[in-house]
C-alpha positions as CSV (number, residue, x, y, z in Angstrom):
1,X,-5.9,8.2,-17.8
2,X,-5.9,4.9,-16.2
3,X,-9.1,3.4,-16.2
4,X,-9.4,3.0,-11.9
5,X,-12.3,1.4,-11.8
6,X,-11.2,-1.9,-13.7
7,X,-7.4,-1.2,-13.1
8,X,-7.1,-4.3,-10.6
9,X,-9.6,-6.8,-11.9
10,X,-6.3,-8.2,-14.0
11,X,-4.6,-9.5,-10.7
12,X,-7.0,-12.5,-10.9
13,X,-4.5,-13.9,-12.9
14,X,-2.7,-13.8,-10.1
15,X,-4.3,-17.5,-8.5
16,X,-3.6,-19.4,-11.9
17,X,0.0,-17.6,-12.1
18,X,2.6,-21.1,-13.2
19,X,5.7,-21.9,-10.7
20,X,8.7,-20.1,-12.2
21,X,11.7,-22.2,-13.0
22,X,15.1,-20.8,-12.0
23,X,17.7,-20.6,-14.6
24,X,21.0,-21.5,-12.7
25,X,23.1,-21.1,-15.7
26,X,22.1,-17.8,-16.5
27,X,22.1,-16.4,-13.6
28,X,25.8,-17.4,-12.5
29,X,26.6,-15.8,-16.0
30,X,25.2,-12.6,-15.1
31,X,27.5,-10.3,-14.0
32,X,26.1,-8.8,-10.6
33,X,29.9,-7.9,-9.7
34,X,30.5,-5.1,-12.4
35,X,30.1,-1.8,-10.3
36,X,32.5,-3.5,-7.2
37,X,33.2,-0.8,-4.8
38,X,30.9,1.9,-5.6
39,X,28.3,3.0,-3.0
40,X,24.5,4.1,-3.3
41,X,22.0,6.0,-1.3
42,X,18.6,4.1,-0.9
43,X,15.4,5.8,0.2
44,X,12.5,4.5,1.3
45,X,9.3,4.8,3.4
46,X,8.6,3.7,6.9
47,X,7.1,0.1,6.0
48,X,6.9,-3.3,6.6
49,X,9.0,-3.8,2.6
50,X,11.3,-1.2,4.0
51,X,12.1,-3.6,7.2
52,X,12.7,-6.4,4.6
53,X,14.7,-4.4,2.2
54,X,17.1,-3.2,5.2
55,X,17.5,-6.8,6.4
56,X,18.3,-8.0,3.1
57,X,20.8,-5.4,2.1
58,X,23.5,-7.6,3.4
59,X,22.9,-10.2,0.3
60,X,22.8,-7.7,-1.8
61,X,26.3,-6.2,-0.8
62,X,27.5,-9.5,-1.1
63,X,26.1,-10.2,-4.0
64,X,27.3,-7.0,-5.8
65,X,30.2,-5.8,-4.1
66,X,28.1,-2.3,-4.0
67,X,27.9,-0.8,-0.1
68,X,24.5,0.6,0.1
69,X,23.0,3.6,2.5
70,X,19.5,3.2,3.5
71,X,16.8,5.9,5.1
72,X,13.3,5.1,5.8
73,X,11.2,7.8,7.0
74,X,7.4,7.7,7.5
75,X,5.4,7.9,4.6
76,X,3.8,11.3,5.8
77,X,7.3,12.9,5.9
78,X,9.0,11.3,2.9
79,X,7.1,12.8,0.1
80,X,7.7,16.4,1.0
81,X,11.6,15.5,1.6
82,X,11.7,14.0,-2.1
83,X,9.9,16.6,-3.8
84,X,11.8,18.9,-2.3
85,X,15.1,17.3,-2.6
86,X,14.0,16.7,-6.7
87,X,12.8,20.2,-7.2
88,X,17.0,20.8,-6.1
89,X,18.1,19.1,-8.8
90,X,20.6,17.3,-6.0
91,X,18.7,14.4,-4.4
92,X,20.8,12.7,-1.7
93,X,19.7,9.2,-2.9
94,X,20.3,7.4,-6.3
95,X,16.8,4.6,-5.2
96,X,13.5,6.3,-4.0
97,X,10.8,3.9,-2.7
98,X,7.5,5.8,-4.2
99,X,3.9,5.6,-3.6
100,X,2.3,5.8,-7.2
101,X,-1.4,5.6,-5.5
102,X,-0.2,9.1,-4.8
103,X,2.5,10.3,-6.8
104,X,2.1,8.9,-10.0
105,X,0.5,12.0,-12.0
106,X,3.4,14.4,-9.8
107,X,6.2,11.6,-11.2
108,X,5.0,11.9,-14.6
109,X,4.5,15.4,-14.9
110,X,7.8,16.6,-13.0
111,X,9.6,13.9,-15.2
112,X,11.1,12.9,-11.8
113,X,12.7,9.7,-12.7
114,X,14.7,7.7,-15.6
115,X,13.0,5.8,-18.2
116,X,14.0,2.2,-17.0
117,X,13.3,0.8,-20.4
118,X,16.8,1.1,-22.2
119,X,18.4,-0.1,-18.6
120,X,15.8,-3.1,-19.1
121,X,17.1,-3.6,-23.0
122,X,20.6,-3.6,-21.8
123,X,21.6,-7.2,-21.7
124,X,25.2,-6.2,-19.8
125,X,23.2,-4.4,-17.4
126,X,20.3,-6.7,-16.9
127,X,19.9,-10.5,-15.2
128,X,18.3,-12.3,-18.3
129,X,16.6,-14.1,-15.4
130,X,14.7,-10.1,-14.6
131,X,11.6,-11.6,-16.8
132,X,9.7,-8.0,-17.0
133,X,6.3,-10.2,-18.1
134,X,6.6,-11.8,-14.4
135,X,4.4,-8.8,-13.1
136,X,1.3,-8.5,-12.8
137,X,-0.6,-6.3,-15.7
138,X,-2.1,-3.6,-13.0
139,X,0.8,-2.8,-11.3
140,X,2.9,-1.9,-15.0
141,X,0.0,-0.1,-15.6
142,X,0.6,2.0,-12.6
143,X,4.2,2.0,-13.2
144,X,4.2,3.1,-16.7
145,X,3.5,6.7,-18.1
146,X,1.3,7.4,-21.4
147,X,4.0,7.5,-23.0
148,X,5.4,4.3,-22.7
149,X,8.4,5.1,-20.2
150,X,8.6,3.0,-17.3
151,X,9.3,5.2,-14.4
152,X,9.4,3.1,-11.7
153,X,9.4,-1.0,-11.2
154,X,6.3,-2.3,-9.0
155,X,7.3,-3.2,-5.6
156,X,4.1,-3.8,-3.6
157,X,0.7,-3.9,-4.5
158,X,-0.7,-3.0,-0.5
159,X,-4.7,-4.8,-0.3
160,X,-6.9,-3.5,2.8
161,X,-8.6,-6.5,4.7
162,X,-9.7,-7.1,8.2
163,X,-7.6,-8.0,11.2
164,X,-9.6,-9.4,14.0
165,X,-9.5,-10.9,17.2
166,X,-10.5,-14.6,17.5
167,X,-10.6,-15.0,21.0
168,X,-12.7,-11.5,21.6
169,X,-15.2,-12.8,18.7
170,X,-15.5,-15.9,20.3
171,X,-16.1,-14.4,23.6
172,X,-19.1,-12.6,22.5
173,X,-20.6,-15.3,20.2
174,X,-19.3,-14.3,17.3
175,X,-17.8,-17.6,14.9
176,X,-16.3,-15.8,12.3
177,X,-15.7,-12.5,10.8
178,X,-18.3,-9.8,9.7
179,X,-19.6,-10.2,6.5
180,X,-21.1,-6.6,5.6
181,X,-21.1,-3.7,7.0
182,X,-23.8,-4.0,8.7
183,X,-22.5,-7.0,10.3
184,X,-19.4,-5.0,11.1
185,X,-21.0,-2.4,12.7
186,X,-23.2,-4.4,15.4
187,X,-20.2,-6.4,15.6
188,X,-18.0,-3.5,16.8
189,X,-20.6,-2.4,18.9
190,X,-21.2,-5.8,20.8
191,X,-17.1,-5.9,21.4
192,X,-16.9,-2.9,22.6
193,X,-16.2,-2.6,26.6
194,X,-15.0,0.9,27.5
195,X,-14.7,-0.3,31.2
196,X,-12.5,-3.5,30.1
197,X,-10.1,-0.9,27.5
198,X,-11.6,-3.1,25.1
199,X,-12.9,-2.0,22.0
200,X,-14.7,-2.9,19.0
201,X,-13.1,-1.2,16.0
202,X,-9.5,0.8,15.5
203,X,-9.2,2.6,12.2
204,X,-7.0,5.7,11.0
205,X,-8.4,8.7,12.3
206,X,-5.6,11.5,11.8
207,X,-6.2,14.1,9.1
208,X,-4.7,12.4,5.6
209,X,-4.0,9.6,6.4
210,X,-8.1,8.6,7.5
211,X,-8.6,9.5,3.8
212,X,-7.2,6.1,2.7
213,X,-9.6,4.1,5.0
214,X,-12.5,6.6,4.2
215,X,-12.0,5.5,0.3
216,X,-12.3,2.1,1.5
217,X,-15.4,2.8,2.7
218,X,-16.7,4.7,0.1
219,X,-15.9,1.9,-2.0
220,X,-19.0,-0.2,-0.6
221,X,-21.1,2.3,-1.8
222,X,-19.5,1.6,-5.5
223,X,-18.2,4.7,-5.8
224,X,-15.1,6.6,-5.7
225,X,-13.9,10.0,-4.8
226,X,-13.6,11.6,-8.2
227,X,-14.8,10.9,-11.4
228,X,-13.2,8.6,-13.6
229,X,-11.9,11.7,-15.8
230,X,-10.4,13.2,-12.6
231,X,-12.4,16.3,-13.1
232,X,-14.9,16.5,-10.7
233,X,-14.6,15.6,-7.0
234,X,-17.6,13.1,-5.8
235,X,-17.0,13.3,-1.9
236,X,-20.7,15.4,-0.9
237,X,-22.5,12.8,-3.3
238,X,-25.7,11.1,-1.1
239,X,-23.3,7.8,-1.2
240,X,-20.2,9.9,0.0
241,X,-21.9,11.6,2.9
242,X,-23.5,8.0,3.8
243,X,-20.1,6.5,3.5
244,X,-18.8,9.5,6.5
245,X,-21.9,8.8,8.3
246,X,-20.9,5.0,9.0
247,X,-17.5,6.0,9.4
248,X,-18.1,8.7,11.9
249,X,-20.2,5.9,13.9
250,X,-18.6,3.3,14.4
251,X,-14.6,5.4,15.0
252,X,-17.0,7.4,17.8
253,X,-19.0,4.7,19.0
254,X,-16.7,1.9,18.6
255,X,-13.1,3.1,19.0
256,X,-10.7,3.9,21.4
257,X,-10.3,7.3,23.3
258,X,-7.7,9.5,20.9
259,X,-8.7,7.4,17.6
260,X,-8.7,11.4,15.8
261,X,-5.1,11.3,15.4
262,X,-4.6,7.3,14.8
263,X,-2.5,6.6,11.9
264,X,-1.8,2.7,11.2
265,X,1.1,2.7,13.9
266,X,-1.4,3.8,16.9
267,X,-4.1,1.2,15.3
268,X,-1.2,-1.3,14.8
269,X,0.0,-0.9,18.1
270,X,-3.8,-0.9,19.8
271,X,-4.5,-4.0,18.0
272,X,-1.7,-5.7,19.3
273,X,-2.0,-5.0,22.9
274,X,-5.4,-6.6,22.2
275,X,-7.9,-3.9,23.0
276,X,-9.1,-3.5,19.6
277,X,-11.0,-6.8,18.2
278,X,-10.8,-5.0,14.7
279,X,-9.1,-3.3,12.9
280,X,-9.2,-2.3,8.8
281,X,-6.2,-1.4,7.5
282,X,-3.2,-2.7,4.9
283,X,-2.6,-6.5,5.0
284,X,1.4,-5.0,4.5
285,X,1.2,-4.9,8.2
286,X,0.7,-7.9,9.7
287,X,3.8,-9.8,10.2
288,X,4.5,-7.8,13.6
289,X,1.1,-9.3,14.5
290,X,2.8,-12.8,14.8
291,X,5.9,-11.4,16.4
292,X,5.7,-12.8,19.6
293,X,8.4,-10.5,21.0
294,X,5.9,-7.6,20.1
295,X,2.3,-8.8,20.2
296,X,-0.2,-10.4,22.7
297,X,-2.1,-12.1,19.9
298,X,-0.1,-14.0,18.5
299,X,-2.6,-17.1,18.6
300,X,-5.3,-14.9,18.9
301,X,-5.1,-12.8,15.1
302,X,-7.4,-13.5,12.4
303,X,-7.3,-12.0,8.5
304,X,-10.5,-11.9,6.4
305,X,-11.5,-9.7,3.6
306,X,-13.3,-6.5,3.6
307,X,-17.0,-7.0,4.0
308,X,-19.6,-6.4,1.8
309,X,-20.8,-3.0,1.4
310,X,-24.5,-1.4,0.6
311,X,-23.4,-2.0,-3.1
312,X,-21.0,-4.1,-4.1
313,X,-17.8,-5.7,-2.1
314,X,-14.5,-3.9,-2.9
315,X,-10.4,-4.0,-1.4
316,X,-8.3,-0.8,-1.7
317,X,-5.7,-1.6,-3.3
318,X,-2.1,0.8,-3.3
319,X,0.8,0.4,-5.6
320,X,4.3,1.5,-4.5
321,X,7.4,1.1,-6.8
322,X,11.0,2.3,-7.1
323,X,12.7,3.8,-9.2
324,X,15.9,5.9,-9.7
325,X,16.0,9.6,-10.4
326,X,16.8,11.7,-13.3
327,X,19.1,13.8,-11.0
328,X,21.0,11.1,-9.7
329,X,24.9,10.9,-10.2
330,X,25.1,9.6,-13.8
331,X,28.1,7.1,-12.3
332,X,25.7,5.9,-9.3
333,X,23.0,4.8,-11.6
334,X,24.4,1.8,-13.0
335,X,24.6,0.3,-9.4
336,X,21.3,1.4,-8.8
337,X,19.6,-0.4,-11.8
338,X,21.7,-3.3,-9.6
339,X,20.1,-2.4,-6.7
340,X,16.2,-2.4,-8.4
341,X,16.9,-5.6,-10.3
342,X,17.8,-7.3,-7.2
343,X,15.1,-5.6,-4.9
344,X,12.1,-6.2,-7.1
345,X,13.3,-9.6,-8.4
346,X,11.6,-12.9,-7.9
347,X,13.5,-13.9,-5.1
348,X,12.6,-10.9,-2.8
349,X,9.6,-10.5,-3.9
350,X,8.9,-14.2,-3.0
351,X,10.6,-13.2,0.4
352,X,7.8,-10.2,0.6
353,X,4.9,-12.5,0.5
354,X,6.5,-15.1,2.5
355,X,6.8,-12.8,5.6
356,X,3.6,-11.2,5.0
357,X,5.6,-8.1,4.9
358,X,3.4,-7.3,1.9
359,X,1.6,-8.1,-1.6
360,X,4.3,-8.9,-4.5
361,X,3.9,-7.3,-7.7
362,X,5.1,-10.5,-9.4
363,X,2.8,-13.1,-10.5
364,X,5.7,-16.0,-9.7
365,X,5.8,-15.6,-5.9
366,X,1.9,-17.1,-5.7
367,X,2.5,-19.8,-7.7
368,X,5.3,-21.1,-5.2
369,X,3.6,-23.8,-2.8
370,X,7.2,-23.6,-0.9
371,X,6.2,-19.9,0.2
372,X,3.1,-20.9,1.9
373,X,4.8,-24.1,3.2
374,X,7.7,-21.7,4.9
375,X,5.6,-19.3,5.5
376,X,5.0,-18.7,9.6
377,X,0.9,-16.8,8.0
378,X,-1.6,-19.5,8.6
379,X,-3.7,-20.5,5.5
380,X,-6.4,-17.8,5.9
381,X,-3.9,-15.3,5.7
382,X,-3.0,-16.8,2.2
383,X,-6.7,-17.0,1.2
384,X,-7.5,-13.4,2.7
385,X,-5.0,-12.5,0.1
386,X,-6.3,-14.4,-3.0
387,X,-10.1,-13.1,-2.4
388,X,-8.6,-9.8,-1.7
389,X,-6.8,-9.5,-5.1
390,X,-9.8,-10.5,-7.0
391,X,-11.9,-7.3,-6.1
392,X,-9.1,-5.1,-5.8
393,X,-10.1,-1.4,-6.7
394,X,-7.9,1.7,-6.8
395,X,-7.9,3.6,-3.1
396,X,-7.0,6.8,-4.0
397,X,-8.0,9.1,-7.1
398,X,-5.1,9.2,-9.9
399,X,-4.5,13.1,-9.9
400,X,-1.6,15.3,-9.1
401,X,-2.4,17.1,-5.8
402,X,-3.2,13.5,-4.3
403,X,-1.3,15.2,-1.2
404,X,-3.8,17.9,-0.9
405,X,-6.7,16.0,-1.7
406,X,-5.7,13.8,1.4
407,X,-5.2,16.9,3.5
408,X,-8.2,18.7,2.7
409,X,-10.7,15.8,3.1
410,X,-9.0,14.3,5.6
411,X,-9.5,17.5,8.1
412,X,-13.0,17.0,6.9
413,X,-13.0,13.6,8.3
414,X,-11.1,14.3,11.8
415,X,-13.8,16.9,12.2
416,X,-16.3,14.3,11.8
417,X,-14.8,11.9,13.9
418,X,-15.2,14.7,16.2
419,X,-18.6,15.2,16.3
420,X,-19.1,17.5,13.3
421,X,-22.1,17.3,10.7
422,X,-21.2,14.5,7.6
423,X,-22.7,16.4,5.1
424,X,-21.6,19.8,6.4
425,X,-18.4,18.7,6.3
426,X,-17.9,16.7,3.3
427,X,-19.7,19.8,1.6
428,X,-17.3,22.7,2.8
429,X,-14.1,19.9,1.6
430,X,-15.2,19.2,-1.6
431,X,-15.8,23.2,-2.4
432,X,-12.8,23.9,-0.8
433,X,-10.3,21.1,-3.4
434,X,-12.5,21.8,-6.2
435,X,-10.6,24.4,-7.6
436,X,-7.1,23.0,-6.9
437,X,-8.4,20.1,-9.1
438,X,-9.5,22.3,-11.5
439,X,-6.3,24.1,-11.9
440,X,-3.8,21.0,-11.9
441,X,-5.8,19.7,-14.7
442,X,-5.5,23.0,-17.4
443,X,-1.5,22.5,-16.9
């Protein structure tokens, strides 16, 4: 069992990580031409990396000579569709993008996908460029099973922060960006002006996906939603019902009409029009922020870190990776490992923090001063990042039914974004997932 609460204090080493020198020899020697006319099928969810990986396939076809399919689907839709496809034994891709903040236990249990390690070992298969030791410790702890077998390579490692409105700030008095909760919440209140379609906060209110921002939340408190054993749920704790208390205020108080079924698009998209001054939510999404082809605040967006809670400061952090699975065509796979190699090298992983489309895995990408230099994210999006990394904390408890956790709870907290009673709620949740906890851990 992963130990959550420590996983992410490790990407610290992140900030002191060395510039990476390129070996031009090697890699021209590498073969990335070997599996020349063969095709693949990609998956992947609805993302800001997805956006980057589909732009980018081009190189990689000319790189490889391999033609490659690509599918993204939201996140919410894409689990079911590869479980269910797995559970076939016929999956219609040879990649699958893969949230292990929820699917790792379900990946390692299900023995979904194919050890990477003797693809790694393989020196014909394998750019001797690859450097495994170039990611960071937290997210090969995510991506590796007890046993050893690594079933996935880290992609993304997502860090929650604060998007906010400089100009609407500055238009009430406000300098710079909350600092604690509290701060936050009289903050949100102050900004918000029903009669102007302004409002102070936008955050996730839709059932599931709310539980990701609730966690956040929770995290103030310093504590998480089960215990570290994954035994015992701790969502009707004193500290959990506090945590929906100030997430029920300031999402009724402080948030837009129809915020109950708000996933990050609707938030994304409120925040953009500029009637939300701010919003919580993964720091993966703010390169359409800047797009001035899609967003009125453009000149206007700030980043900062998650404030300060009633305990202790924490960021929700979320690891996705990909990986190829078990059931794939045996003679796909080869252009596959390709495919990986190439997608969660140091190049495109560099090209992931340099668009802001995300938070590489890789320790080389923040030790290049030409990203930031290139890069079209101000410097406080750079530092958001760095502060955010050092009190990273796992978002969302490492257990199997991670998909029914998120549904159960997360009705809870649409009901209480409704109106209904915190601790009434909270309570009838956490009896009601209890059991299903109970029986995915005596399998």
């Amino acid at each position: 069992m992963i130990r959550r609460r420590h996983l992410f204090q490790a990407s610290a080493a992140l900030l002191a990580a060395p510039a990476i020198v390129e070996r031009a020899n090697a890699q021209s020697a590498f073969d990335w031409k070997q599996c020349k006319g063969q095709s693949i099928e990609v998956n992947f969810q609805l993302s800001p990396r997805g956006d980057l990986a589909k732009r980018n396939i081009p190189k990689f076809e000319e790189l490889t000579g391999i033609k490659v399919g690509f599918e993204q689907i939201p996140e919410q839709q894409q689990r079911p569709k590869v479980a269910m496809e797995m559970a076939t034994g016929h999956p219609s891709f040879d990649v699958v993008n893969v949230g292990m903040h929820v699917q790792k236990r379900l990946v390692e249990r299900a023995k979904w996908m194919e050890d990477l390690r003797p693809y790694i070992a393989d020196a014909s298969l394998t750019n001797p460029d690859f450097d495994m030791g170039d990611y960071s410790k937290p997210s090969m702890a995510v991506a590796t099973g007890s046993d050893g077998k690594i079933n996935v390579l880290p992609n993304n490692q997502d860090l929650f922060i604060l998007f906010y409105n400089k100009e609407l700030l500055a238009a009430k008095g406000f300098k710079e960006p909350p600092k604690t909760y509290d701060e936050l919440m009289s903050m949100a209140h102050a900004l918000t002006e029903p009669s102007k379609q302004v409002y102070g906060f936008v955050g996730r209110g839709v059932k599931n996906a709310n539980v990701v921002l609730y966690d956040n939340i929770l995290l103030g408190w310093d504590q998480e939603t089960v215990t570290p054993d994954g035994k015992k749920l701790l969502t009707d704790t004193p500290a959990a019902i506090e945590a929906a208390k100030w997430y029920q205020k300031i999402m009724k108080e402080c948030g837009p009409p129809g915020n109950i079924g708000f996933n990050w698009n609707e938030c994304q998209t409120t925040f953009m029009q500029g009637r939300a001054a701010i919003w919580w939510d993964g720091i993966g999404f703010s390169a359409p922020l800047l797009d001035k082809t899609k967003s009125k605040v453009v000149d206007k967006v700030g980043f900062a870190p998650i404030p300060a809670g009633p305990k202790t400061e924490n960021c929700a952090t979320f690891i996705e990776g990909i990986g190829i699975p078990v059931t794939a065509p045996a003679k796909n796979k080869k252009a596959a490992w390709l495919f990986l190699q190439w997608l969660a090298g140091k190049e495109q992983q560099a090209e992931l923090l340099r668009t802001g489309s995300g938070t590489p895995a890789r320790l080389s990408a923040y030790g290049r001063d030409d990203i930031v230099a290139s890069s079209s994210f101000p410097k406080e999006w750079f530092e958001t990042t760095k502060t955010s990394l050092k009190m990273a904390r796992s978002g969302l408890p490492v257990i199997v039914p991670v998909t029914e956790f998120r549904d159960t709870i997360g009705v809870a907290l649409t009901n209480i974004v409704g109106g209904a009673d915190p601790a009434t709620e909270m309570k009838r949740a956490t009896d009601a997932f209890q059991p299903v906890l109970d029986k995915s851990n005596e399998t």
